[in-house]
Structures are given as C-alpha cells and as structure tokens.
C-alpha positions as CSV (number, residue, x, y, z in Angstrom):
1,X,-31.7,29.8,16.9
2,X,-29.1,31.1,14.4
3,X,-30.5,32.4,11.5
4,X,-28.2,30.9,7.9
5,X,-28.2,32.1,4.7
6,X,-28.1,28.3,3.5
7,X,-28.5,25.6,5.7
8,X,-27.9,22.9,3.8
9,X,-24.2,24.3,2.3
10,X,-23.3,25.5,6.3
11,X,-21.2,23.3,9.0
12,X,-21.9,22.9,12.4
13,X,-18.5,22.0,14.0
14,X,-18.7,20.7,17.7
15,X,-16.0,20.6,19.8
16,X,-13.5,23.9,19.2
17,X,-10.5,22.2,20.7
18,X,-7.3,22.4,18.1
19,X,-8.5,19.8,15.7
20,X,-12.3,21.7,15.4
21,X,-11.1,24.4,15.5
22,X,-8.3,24.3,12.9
23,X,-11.1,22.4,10.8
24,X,-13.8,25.2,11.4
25,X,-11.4,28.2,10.4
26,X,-10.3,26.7,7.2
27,X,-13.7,26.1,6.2
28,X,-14.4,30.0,7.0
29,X,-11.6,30.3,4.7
30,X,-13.0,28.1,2.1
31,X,-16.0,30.5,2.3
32,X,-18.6,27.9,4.1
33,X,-20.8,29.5,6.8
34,X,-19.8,27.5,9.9
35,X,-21.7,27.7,13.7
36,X,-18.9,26.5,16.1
37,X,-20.0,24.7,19.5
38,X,-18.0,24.2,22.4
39,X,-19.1,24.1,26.2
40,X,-16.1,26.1,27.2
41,X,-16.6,29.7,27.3
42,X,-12.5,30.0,26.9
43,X,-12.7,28.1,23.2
44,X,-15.4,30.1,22.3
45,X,-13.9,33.9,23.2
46,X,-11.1,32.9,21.3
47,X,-13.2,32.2,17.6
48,X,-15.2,34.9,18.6
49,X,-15.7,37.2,15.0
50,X,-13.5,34.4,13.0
51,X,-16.4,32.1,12.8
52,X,-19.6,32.7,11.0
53,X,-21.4,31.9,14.5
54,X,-20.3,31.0,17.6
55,X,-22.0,29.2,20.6
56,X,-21.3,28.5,24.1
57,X,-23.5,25.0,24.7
58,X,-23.5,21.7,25.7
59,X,-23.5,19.3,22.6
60,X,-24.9,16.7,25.4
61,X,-28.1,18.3,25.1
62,X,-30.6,17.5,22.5
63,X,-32.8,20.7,23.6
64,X,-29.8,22.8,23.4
65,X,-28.9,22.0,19.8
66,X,-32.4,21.8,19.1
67,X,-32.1,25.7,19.8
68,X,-29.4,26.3,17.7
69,X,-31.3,24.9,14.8
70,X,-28.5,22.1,14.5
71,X,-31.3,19.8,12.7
72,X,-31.1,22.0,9.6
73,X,-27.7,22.0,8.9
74,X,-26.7,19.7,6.1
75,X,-23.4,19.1,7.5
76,X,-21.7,18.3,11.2
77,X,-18.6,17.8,12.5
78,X,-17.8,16.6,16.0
79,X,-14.4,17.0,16.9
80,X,-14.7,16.0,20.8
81,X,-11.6,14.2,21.5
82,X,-10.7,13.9,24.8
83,X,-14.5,13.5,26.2
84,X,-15.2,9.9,24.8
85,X,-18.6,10.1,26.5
86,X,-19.9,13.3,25.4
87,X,-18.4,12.6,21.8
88,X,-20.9,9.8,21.5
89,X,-23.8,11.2,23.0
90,X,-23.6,14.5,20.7
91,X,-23.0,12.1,17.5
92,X,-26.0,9.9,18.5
93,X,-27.8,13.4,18.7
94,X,-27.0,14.2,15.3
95,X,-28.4,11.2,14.1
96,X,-31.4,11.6,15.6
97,X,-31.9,15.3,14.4
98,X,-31.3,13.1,10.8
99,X,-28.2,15.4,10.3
100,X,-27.1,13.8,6.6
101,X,-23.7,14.3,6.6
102,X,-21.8,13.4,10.3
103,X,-18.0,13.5,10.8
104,X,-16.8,12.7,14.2
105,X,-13.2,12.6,15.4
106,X,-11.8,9.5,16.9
107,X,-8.6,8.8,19.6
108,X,-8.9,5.4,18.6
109,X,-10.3,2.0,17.1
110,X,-12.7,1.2,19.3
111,X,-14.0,4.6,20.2
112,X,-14.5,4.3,15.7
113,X,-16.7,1.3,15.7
114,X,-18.9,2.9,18.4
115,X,-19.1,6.7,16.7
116,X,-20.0,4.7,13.2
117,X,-22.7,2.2,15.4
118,X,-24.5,5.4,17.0
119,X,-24.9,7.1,13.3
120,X,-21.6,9.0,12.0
121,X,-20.8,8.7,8.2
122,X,-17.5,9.1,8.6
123,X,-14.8,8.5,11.3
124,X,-11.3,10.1,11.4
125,X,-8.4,9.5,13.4
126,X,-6.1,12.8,12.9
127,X,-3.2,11.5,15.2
128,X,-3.2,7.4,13.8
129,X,-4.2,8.8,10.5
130,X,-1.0,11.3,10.3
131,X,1.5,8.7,12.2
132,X,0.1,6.2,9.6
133,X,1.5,8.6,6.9
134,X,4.9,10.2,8.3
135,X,5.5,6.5,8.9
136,X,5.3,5.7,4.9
137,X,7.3,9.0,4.7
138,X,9.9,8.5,6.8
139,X,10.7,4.6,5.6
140,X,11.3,5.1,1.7
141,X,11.5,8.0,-0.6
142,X,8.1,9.1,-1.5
143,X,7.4,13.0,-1.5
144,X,3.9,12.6,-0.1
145,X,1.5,9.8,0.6
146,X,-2.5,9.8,0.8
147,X,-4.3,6.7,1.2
148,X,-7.2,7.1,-1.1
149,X,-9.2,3.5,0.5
150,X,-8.4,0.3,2.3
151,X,-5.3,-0.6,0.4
152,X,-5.1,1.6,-2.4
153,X,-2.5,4.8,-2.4
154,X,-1.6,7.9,-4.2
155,X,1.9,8.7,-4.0
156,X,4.0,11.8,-4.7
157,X,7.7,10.6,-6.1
158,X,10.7,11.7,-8.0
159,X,10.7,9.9,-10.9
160,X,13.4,6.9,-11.4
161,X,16.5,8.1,-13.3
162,X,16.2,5.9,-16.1
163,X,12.7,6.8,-16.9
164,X,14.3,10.3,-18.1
165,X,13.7,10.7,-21.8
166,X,11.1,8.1,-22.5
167,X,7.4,8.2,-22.6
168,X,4.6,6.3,-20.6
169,X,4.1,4.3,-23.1
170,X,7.4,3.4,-23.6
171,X,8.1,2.4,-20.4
172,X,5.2,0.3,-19.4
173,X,5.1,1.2,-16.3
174,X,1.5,0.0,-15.5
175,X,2.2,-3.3,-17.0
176,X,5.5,-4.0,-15.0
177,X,4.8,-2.4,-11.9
178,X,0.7,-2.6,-11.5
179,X,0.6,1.3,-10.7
180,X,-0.4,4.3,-12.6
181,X,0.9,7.2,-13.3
182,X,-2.1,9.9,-13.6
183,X,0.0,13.6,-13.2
184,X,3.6,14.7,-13.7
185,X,5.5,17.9,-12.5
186,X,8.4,19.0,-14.5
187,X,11.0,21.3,-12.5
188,X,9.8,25.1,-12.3
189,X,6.8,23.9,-13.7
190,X,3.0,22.6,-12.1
191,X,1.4,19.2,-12.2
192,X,-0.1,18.4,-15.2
193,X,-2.0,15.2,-16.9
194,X,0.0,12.6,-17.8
195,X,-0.3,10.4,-21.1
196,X,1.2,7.6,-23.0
197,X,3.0,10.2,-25.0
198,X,4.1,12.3,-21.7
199,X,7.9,12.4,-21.8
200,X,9.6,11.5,-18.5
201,X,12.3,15.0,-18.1
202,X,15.1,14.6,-15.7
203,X,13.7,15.8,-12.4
204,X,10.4,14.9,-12.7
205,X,8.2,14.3,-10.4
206,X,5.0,12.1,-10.3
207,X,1.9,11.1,-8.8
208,X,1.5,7.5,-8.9
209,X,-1.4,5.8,-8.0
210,X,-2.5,2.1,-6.9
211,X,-2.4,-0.6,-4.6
212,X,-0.4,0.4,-1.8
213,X,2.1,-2.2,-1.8
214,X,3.0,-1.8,-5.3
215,X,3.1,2.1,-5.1
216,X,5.6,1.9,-2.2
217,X,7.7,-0.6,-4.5
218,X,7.5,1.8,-7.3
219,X,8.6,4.5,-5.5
220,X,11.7,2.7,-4.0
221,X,13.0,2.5,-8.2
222,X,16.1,4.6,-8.8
C-alpha cells in the first residue's frame, strides 16, 4: 500500500502512456502528490523519481489496486487509450472502490458513452478535443479558443480597429453582438478586467465570451 500524506488532495493517474503521463508530471509540478500506474515496466522506469509514487500493476485488477490503496484517493485519472477493454474495466473499478472524482481518456464517441455508463465523471477526448480547436483556429482569426460547455466559448482576439479609442460602454458590444467582453490586454501589458469604462487602445486584445456562434462572428470584425 503506498502510504500519502493526504489522500484526498493526491491523484492516482493510470495508464503512463504520453497523455498520463504528460498529465501526471504537470500535476507533480503543480505540487499534487500523484501515484502513477502502468502495467509496463518500460513506462514506469522512465517516471521513476519524477512521480511522487510509481507502480508497475495491472489496473484490470481490483485486488491489485486494492493494494495500492487506490480506494482512498480522492481523485483518478485513467488515461488508457489504446486498450479500450482494460480502459473500461479499470474505470468500472474505480467506481466500485467509490473513487469521487474519475477522469478517463477517450479515442472516441462511443468508447465516451460507455466510460460515463460504467462510472467516470468526466470524459475527455485529447486528439477530437484539440482537432476540434485548431480547427476554430485555423478558419478565422481568433488567438485562442476554449469551449467552456455545449455551445458556449471563450475566445482570445485582437480587438476590431474601430473599437480603438471608445469604451465598452460606448460600443455596445453585448447588445449588438450577444457576446461579452470580460478581460483585455493592452500591448506590453497583462490581461486585466474589463468594464464599461475600459477604453479599447489600438492593439488590444480581448477575451470575449459567449455562445459560440456569435463569438466566432465577433471575432471575424475588423
């Protein structure tokens, strides 16, 4: 059993292939103690002394996790890509340990709906969810893009030329184009809150935010 300063503030992350792993090491980073599992001996030699902890097990078996204490962890990740099977069998685990907080990695919409069926709170999809963005990228002229929920957007973009000079409130931007604009970088300078008295400077930039639609249209204004 590995022995945690704080159980409920670690993060078991399963599967140390490049997305788990990636995840794992910036959450050492971040300062969280993190136990990383992987059945490959390889994956494990390599985080060995970067991770908090690091086990070579099979996720696939309750007694092995069991073990490892993976029941009082308040957190889990499984980041199992490739091995659909064992990706759902080591997230219905979880579940069944009563694991509170389950993230599981996802190659796709159907291997979702069963990952979310068998007990994980949340489902990503790194590779449709970064296509998904680079797509909005590439297509208009927004800076960055983050989709916040089903339809709704924040959105990094230079600010139209014939803002510069007027303030929020002048401009109505919320009433005319539905969006709004909640932080604004002037150049050389940082994001800051933005008002109804902000003053729009040549070569601002903003973060806009709204339905994604009418962010997209917004930041297509010159």
């Amino acid at each position: 059993m590995v022995e945690k300063k704080n159980r409920g503030d670690a993060v078991v992350v399963i599967g140390l292939g490049r997305f788990g792993s990636a995840l794992a090491l910036e959450l050492v980073g971040r300062d969280v103690e993190v136990l990383g599992v992987d059945s490959d001996p390889k994956s494990v030699q390599q985080l060995s002394g970067q991770l908090t902890h690091v086990v070579c097990a099979d996720s696939t078996d309750p007694d092995a996790l069991a073990q490892l204490g993976v029941a009082d962890f308040g957190r889990a990740v499984v980041g199992i890509g490739g091995d659909i099977e064992a990706s759902i069998l080591t997230t219905s685990i979880l579940a069944d340990f009563g694991v509170p907080d389950i993230w599981a990695k996802s190659i796709s919409r159907q291997h979702s709906r069963i990952l979310e069926r068998v007990g994980a709170h949340h489902v990503v999809q790194p590779e449709h969810d970064m296509g998904e963005r680079v797509a909005h990228l590439v297509t208009g002229r927004m800076l960055d893009y983050v989709e916040i929920d089903e339809g709704y957007a924040l959105v990094k973009t230079k600010a139209p030329r014939w803002a510069a000079g007027r303030t929020l409130g002048e401009l109505g931007i919320r009433k005319k184009y539905g969006v709004t604009v909640v932080g604004i970088k002037r150049p050389g300078g940082g994001f800051t809150y933005a008002t109804s008295d902000t003053v729009i400077g040549s070569g601002a930039v903003l973060l806009v935010a709204g339905e994604t639609g009418k962010a997209e249209r917004f930041a297509e204004e010159t």
